[in-house]
C-alpha positions as CSV (number, residue, x, y, z in Angstrom):
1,X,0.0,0.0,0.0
2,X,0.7,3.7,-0.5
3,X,-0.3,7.0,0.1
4,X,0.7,10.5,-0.6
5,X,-0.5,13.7,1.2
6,X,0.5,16.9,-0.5
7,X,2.2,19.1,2.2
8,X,2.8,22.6,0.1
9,X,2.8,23.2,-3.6
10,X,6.8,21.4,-4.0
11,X,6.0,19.3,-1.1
12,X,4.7,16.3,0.2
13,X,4.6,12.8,2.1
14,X,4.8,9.5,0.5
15,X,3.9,6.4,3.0
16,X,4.2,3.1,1.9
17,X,4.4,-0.6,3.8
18,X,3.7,-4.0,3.4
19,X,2.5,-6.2,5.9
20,X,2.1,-10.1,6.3
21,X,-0.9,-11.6,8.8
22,X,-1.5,-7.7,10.0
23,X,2.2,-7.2,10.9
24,X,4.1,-4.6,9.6
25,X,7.1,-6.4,7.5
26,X,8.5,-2.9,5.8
27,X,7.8,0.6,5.3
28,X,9.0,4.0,4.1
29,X,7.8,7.6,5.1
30,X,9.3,10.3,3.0
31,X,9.4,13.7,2.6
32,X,9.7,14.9,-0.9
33,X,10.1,18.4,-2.8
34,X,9.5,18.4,-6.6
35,X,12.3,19.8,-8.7
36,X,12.0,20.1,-12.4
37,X,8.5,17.7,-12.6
38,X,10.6,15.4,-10.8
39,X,10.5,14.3,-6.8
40,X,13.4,14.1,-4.7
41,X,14.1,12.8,-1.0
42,X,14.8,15.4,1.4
43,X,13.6,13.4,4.6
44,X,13.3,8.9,5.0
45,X,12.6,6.5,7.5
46,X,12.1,2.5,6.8
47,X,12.2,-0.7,7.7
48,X,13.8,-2.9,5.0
49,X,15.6,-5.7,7.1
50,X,15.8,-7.8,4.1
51,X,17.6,-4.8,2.0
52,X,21.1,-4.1,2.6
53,X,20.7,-0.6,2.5
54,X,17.6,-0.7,4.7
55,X,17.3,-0.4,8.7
56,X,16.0,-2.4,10.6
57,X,14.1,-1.0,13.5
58,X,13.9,-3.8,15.8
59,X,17.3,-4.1,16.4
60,X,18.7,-0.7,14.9
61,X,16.7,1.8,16.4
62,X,14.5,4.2,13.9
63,X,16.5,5.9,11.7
64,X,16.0,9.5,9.7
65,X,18.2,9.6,6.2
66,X,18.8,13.1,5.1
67,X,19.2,13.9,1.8
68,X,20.9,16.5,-0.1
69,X,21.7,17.3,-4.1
70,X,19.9,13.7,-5.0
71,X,22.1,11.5,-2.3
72,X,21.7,10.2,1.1
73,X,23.7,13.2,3.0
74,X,24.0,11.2,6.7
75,X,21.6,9.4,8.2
76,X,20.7,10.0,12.0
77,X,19.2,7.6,14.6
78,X,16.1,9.2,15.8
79,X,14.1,6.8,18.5
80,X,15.6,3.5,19.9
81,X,14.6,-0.1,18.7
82,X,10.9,-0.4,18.7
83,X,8.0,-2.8,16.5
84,X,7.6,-1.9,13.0
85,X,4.0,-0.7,13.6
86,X,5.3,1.5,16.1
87,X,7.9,3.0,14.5
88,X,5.5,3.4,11.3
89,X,3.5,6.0,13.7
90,X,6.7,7.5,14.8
91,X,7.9,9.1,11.7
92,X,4.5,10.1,10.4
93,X,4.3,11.9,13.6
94,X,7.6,13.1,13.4
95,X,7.1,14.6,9.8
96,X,3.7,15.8,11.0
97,X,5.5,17.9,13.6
98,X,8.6,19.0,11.4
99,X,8.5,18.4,8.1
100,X,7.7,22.2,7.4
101,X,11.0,22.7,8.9
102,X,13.0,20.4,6.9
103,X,11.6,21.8,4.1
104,X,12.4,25.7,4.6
105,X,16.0,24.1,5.2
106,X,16.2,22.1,1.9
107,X,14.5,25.3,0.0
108,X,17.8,27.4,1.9
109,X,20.3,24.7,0.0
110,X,18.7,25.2,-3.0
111,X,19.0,28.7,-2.5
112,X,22.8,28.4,-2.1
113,X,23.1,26.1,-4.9
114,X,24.0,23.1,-2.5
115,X,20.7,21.2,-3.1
């Protein structure tokens, strides 16, 4: 399943997961900003513990990947280990609360030409 809510007019959040008997077995919460008809990462969480580039939140804690000019810039441990369902809720909430502020701060590195 997926779902996007628009946030502003460059904005939004993309949530998607999978889940097996009810469980949650992977997700992603994003925050994106459109660029040229084209949408790029600024803000991720997920679970992926069968990815290798994925986290997984039972044992790794939830993580927040920052992104800058198109790459992963660093990525941050936000909230020790917790369930998947949990930690689902946990970065909507946290994009709920400050996603407009990662956004002003991606619009300043496009600004300075370090997107």
């Amino acid at each position: 399943r997926e779902f996007t809510t628009p946030l502003e007019y460059r904005a939004r959040r993309r949530i998607g997961y999978s889940h097996e008997q009810g469980l949650i077995t992977r997700f992603v919460v994003q925050l994106e900003y459109r660029i040229d008809d084209r949408w790029r990462e600024v803000i991720r969480f997920d679970h992926d513990p069968e990815n290798k580039h994925g986290h997984d939140v039972t044992t790794d804690g939830v993580h927040m990947d920052v992104y800058r000019a198109g790459e992963k810039n660093r990525s941050e441990e936000v909230f020790p280990p917790m369930n998947p369902a949990d930690a689902l809720s946990f970065a909507e909430e946290h994009l709920n609360q400050h996603g407009k502020r990662y956004i002003e701060r991606y619009e300043e590195w496009l600004e300075t030409g370090t997107k």
